[in-house]
Structures are given as structure tokens and as C-alpha cells.
C-alpha positions in Angstrom: 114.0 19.2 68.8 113.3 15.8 70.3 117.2 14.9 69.9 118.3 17.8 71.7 115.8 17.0 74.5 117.4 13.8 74.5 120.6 15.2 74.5 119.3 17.6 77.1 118.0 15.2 79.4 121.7 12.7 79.5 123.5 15.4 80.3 121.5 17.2 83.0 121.5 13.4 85.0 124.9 12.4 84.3 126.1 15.9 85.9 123.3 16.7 88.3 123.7 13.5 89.9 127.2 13.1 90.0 128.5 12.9 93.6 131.5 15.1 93.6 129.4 17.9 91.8 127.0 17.8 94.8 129.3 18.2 97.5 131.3 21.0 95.4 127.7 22.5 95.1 127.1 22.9 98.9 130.0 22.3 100.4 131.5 26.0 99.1 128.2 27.8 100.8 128.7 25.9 104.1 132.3 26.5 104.6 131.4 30.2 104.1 128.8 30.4 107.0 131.3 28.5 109.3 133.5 31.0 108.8 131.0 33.8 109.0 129.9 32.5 112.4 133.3 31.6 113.8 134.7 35.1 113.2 131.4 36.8 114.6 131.4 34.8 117.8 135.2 35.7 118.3 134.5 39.4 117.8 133.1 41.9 119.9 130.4 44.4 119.1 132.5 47.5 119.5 135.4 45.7 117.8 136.8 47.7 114.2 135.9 46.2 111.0 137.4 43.2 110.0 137.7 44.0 106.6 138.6 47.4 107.2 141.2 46.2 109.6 143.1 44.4 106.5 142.6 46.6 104.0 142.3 50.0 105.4 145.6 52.2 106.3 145.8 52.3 110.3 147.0 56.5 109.4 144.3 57.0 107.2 141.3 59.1 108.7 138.3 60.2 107.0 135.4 62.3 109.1 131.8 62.4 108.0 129.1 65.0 108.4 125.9 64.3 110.2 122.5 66.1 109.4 120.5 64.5 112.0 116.6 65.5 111.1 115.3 63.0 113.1 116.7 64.8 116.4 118.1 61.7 118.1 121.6 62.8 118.2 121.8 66.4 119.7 125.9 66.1 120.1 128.6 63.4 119.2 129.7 61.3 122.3 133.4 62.1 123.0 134.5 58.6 121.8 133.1 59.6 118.0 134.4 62.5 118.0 137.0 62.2 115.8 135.0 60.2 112.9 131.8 62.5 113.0 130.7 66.0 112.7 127.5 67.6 112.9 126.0 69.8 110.5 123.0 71.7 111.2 121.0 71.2 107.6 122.3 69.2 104.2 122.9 72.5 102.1 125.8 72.7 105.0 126.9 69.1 104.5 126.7 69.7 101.0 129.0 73.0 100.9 132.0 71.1 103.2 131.8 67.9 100.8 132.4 70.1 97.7 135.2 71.6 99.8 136.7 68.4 100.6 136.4 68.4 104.3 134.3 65.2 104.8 134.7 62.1 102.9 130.6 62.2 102.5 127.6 62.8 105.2 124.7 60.8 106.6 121.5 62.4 106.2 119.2 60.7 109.1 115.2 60.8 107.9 113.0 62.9 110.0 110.9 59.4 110.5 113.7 57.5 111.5 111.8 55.3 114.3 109.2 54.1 111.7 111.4 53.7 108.0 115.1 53.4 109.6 115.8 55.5 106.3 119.1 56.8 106.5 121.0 58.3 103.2 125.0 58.7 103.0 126.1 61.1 100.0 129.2 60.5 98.8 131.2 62.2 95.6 132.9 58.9 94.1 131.0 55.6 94.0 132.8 52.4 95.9 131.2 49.2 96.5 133.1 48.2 99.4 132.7 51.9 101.1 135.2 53.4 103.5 132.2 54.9 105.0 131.4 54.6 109.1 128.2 53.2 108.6 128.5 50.7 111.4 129.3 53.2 113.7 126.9 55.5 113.0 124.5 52.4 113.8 126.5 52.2 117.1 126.3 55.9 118.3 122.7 55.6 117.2 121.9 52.6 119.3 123.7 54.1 122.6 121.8 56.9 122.1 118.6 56.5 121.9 118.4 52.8 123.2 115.5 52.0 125.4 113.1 49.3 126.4 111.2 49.7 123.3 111.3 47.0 121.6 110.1 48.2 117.8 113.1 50.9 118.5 115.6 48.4 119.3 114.6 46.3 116.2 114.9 49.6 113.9 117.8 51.2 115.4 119.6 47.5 115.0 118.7 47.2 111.4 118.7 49.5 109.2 117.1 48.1 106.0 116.2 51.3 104.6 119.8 52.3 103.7 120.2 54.3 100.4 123.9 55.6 98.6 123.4 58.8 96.3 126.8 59.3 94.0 127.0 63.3 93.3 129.8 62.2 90.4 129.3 59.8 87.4 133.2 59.3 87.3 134.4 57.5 89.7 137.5 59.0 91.9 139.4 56.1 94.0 142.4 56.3 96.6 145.3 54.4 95.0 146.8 54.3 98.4 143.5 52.1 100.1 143.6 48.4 99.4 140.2 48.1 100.0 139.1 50.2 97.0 140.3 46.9 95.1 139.1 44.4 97.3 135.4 43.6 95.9 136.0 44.1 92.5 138.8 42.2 92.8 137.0 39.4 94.1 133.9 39.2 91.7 136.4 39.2 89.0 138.0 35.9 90.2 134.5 34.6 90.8 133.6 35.1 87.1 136.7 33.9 86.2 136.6 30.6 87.6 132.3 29.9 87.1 133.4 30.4 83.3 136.0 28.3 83.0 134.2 25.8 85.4 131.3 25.7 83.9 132.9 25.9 80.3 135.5 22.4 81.8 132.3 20.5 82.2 131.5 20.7 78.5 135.5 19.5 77.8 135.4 16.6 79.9 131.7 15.4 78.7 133.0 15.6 75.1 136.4 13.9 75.8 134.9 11.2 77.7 132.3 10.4 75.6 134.9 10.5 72.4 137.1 8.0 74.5 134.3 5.7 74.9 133.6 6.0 71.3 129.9 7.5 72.3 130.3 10.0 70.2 130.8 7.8 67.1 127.9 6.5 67.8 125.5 9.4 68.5 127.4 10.6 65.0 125.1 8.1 63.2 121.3 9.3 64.5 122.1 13.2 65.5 123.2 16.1 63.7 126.7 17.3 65.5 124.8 21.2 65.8 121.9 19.3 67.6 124.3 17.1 69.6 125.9 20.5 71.0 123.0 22.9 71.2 121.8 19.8 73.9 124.7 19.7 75.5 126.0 23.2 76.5 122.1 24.2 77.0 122.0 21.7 80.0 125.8 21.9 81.0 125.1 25.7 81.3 121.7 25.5 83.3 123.9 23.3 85.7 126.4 25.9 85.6 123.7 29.0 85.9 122.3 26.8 88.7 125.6 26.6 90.6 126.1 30.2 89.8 122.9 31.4 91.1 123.6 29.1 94.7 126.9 30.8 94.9 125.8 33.8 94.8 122.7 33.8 96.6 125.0 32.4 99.4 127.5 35.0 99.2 124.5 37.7 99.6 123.2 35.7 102.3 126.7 36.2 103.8 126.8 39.5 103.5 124.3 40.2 105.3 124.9 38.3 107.9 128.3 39.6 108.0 127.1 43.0 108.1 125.5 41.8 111.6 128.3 39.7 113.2 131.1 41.1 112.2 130.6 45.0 111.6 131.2 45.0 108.0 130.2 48.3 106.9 126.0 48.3 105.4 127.4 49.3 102.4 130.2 46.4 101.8 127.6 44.9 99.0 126.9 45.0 95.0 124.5 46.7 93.3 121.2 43.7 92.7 121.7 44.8 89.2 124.9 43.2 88.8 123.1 39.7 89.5 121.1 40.7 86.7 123.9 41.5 84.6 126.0 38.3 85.7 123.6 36.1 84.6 123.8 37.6 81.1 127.2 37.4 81.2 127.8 34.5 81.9 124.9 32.7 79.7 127.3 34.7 76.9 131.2 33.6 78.4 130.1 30.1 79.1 128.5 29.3 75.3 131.4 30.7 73.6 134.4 29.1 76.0 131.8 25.8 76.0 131.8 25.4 72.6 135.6 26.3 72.1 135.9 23.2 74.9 133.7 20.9 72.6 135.8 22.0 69.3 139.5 20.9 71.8 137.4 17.7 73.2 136.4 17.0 69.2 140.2 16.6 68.3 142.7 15.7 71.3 143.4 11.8 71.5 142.7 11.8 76.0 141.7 14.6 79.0 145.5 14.8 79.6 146.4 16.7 75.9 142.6 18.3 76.3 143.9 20.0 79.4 147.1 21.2 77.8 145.5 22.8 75.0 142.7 24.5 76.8 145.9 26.8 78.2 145.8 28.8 75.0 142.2 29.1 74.7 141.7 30.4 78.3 144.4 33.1 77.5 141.8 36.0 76.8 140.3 35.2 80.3 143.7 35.6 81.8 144.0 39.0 80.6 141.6 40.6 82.7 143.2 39.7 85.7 146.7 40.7 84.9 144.7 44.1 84.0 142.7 44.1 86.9 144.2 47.1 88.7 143.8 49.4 85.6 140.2 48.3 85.0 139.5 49.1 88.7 141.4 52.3 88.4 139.9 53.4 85.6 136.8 51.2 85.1 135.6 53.8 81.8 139.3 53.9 80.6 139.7 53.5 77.1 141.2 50.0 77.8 138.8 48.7 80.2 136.0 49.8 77.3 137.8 48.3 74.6 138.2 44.4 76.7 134.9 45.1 77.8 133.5 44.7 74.1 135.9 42.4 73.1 133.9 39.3 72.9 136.4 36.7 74.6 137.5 39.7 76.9 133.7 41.3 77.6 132.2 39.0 80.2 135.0 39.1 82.8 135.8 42.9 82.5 132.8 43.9 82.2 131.8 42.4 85.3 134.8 44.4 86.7 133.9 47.3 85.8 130.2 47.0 86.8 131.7 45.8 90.3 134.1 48.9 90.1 131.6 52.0 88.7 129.0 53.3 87.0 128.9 51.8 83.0 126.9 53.8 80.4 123.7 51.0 79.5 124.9 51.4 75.8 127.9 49.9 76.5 126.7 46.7 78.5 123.9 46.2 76.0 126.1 46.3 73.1 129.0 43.8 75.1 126.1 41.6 75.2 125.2 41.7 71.6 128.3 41.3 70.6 129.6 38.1 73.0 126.0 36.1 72.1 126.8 36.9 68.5 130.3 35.7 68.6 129.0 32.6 70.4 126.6 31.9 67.2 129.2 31.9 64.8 131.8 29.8 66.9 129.4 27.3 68.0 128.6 27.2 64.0 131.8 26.6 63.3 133.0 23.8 66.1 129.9 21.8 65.1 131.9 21.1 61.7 134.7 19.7 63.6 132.4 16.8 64.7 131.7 15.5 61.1 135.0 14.1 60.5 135.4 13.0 64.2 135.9 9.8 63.7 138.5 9.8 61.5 140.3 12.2 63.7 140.4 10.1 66.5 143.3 9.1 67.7 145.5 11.8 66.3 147.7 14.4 68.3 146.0 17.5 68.8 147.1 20.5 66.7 146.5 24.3 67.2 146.8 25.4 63.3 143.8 22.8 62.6 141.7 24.3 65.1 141.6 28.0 64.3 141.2 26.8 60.9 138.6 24.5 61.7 137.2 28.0 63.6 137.3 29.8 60.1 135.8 27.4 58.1 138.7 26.3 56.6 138.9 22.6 58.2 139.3 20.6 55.0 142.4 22.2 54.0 
């Protein structure tokens, strides 16, 4: 245990305080609120949606019902009338959803002054929301704006905001780009934390076997020991970096919701932060110690990069399937790359960006990925008994998998 603390300890200081790892670390969060500010400063309050201006068709028009039991809004204001309509009670709302005649309806809490409590029921479940949630904030605050101030704080934040999804299945508009657009981008997030994260293990053991470090530690440390040290810090750095990232990108959307009228519910589930963690504790110690097992037998970085191409294959597939997963996020093929262990951690962070997953399903994915990164990690430490001796030579693919299987002395 104290070699791995050892172990631990080198690799937490040589990557922690390595300069370029600092800047990357803060520098991605910063550029974001510069661009968060500079785009709210150059829009105006009654200004459309950014996003939905990109990614929503200009022909496509979707009204919402209104069950207002609060009594603020007795009519809708001429200029919203053509997104809005009002329904006496929610049975009514309810009755003209099933029918298809609103995309969903805002049900406004009797208490609205005091809990800002306002619930939109919808039949499908999308994260990004083509909903009119900002302006139903606007009509609400040219309403019933006055001098109060504890009304103009509530009616100019509504932090109360709950989304009830009638249908477990999810039903999406293959014609609206912005269906896509947050799944999409959590999916390329994953993808590149994991293979970051998983790099920094690649270049640490290449480095160090260049340097013939890893000779020497070869002498007074177990290579299992040597490893288990190594990805459990590499990975805390990249868990740490993770967690900045996306507190960041929260903070954003927040703040985004407020300067530049993204609708309130253009966010993620908390429960994906949850599950992302998981994840990628999972991805990163399987792709890390696939990383160590290439570092343990190319010559230089420059072959190292070349054969990592192969091994990041699986996480390519995801993304050349992403429209399909998003589509059809409980699809027999998003299910079966979901529990695939090299597959699971990006789709299934598709999916839980895209729908509703059954809790079997991400419970077993996990099982199944920290299982499979046991037995690899298992197997690459074997590579780093006859290091030495393979130093030097050209990197082949046959000896890895073998190595992978056991089979490394044949």
C-alpha cells in the first residue's frame, strides 16, 4: 500500500503541477463565460432564443396551453397570441394534449408570488425543450410587473420550475435540429474527458519508459502496484477536471438562461452528474490501462500515438451512431452498445442525455465496464514484467491482444 501511495503521490505532482495542465484546466471555463457575457450584452430582452434561432425551423409553430391558477394572467396579450392559449382548468389542458393540439401546457401554482412554482407537462421528454418557457416568464413579468420588489425578484426567476413526462418512450421530431443538439454535445464531452484523461496515462508510461524510469521502479514495485498508483491519481486528476468542466458548464447554463433567453428547461437532469462520474471512473480505468499496456511496448510517443487509433475505435462508434441512439435512445442497438463494456460509458451517457433509461440497465452497464476494467488492468500489468526486454522493439498489435488474453509468452 505504501508503494502505491508513492506511486500516487509522483503522479498527482508531476500532473497537477504541470503548467499547460493548469491553463487547459481554467482557461476552457473562462473562454465560456466570455462568450456567455458577450452574447448577452449584444442581445436584447425580447430578442428570440439563440439556440432556438439555429436549431429551430423558422415554419415550425407549436402553441401551449395555459392553466393560470394563480389568476395573474386573465387574457393573452395580442403579441402572444399565436404561441399561447388559455385553458380554464388542467383536466382541459390535459384533454387537448392527448388530442394533439398543444405541444404541452404550463400549469401556473395558485401561490405563484411566494414558490414561483410553475409546472409544464409535456408527452415526450427532451432536454433541450422546444417549450416557450422564456416567454411565458416575459408575458408574466409585463403583466403583473410592479414596484414590488419581492414580485420582481420572483416573477424574474423562476427557480421552482418542474417538467412532468406523461410517456416513458420518448417521441422526437426528426425534422428539429435541436432535438439533437444536447445530447449531441454531452456525447462529444464524454468522448474527449475519456480519451483525455485515458492520454495522460499513455504519455506518463511512455515517458517514463523512455527515460528508463520504468526499468528502474521494475526492481522495488510490483508492475499491478505500479499501475493501480498510477491510473488512481491520473484519474482523480481527470475526475477533478471533469467535475470543473462541468460545474462550469451548469454555471453557464444558468446564467445563459438569464442573458440570453435560453429556454429554463435547456439543462440535464442532476442525476446525469451522478451517473457521469460513474461512468467515467469505469471508461477512464479500462481505456487507461489499455494506454499503459501500448506505453509498455511502443519504442517513442510518436508509434504510441499511432497505435492508440485502434484501441479508441469502440469510442468512435458511438458518435458515427449518434443519431440512432438519440432517435431511439431504448433501441435495441443503443441497449446492446450501452452494455458493451468499451461501448457503455459513451452511449450510455447518450442515452441518459436523450431519455428515460430503465435503472437495471445503467446499474448493470456499470457492473459490467468496472468488471471488464479488473480483468484488463490484470492482464496489462503482465506486459510490464518483461518490459525491459521489450524495449526498443516496434510495436505490434497481434502481441498485444495476446498479451490481453494471457497469452503473452507465446
Amino acid at each position: 500500500m505504501n508503494k502505491i501511495l508513492i506511486v500516487f503521490m509522483h503522479e498527482i505532482r508531476t500532473t497537477v503541477l504541470r503548467k499547460s495542465f493548469i491553463v487547459t484546466l481554467f482557461l476552457i471555463p473562462i473562454i465560456g463565460f466570455l462568450v456567455t457575457i458577450i452574447i448577452g450584452n449584444s442581445q436584447s430582452s425580447t430578442s428570440t432564443s439563440v439556440i432556438q434561432n439555429i436549431f429551430t425551423p423558422k415554419n415550425e409553430v407549436k402553441i401551449f396551453g395555459l392553466v393560470d391558477q394563480s389568476g395573474i394572467i386573465q387574457e393573452i396579450p395580442d403579441n402572444y397570441q399565436d404561441l399561447f392559449v388559455i385553458y380554464p382548468n388542467q383536466p382541459e389542458g390535459e384533454m387537448s394534449l392527448k388530442s394533439g393540439k398543444i405541444a404541452g401546457f404550463y400549469v401556473i401554482d395558485p401561490d405563484y408570488v411566494n414558490n414561483g412554482k410553475v409546472v409544464l407537462i409535456k408527452t415526450d421528454f427532451d432536454p433541450l425543450g422546444d417549450d416557450l418557457s422564456w416567454q411565458l416568464e416575459n408575458m408574466i413579468t409585463e403583466q403583473i410587473l410592479r414596484n414590488d420588489p419581492q414580485i420582481v425578484n420572483r416573477i424574474q426567476n423562476i427557480n421552482n420550475f418542474e417538467i412532468v413526462i406523461r410517456s416513458p418512450e420518448t417521441s422526437r421530431d426528426p425534422e428539429s435540429s435541436l432535438t439533437f443538439f444536447l445530447p449531441y454535445i454531452v456525447t462529444m464531452i464524454f468522448y474527449v474527458i475519456i480519451l483525455g484523461s485515458s492520454s495522460l496515462m499513455l504519455n506518463s508510461v511512455t515517458n517514463e519508459k523512455t527515460n528508463r524510469v520504468l526499468e528502474i521502479l521494475m526492481t522495488s514495485i510490483s508492475p499491478l502496484q505500479m499501475l493501480t498508483g498510477k491510473i488512481i491519481a491520473l484519474g482523480l486528476v481527470g475526475l477533478l477536471q471533469t467535475i470543473i468542466w462541468s460545474g462550469a458548464g451548469l454555471i453557464l447554463l444558468r446564467i445563459s438562461g438569464r442573458t440570453m433567453n435560453i429556454p429554463l428547461s435547456f439543462q440535464l437532469p442532476t442525476s446525469i452528474l451522478f451517473w457521469g462520474i460513474l461512468f467515467f471512473i469505469g471508461g477512464y480505468a479500462f481505456y487507461a490501462s489499455l494506454m499503459a499496456g501500448v506505453g509498455a511496448l511502443v519504442p517513442n510517443l510518436k508509434e504510441a500515438s499511432q497505435a492508440t487509433t485502434v484501441l479508441i475505435i469502440p469510442l468512435i462508434i458511438p458518435l458515427m451512431l449518434i443519431s440512432l441512439i438519440i432517435d431511439k435512445p431504448n433501441g435495441p442497438i443503443s441497449l446492446f452498445f450501452s452494455l458493451f463494456p468499451p461501448t457503455s460509458p459513451v452511449t450510455m451517457m447518450t442515452r441518459l442525455s436523450a431519455g428515460n433509461v430503465p435503472i437495471w440497465q445503467i446499474l448493470l452497464s456499470l457492473a459490467l465496464i468496472f468488471l471488464c476494467s479488473f480483468l484488463v488492468l490484470r492482464s496489462i500489468s503482465n506486459l510490464f514484467r518483461a518490459q525491459t526486454m521489450l524495449s526498443g522493439q516496434e510495436f505490434k498489435l497481434k502481441y498485444f491482444f495476446k498479451a490481453l488474453l494471457g497469452m503473452e509468452n507465446h
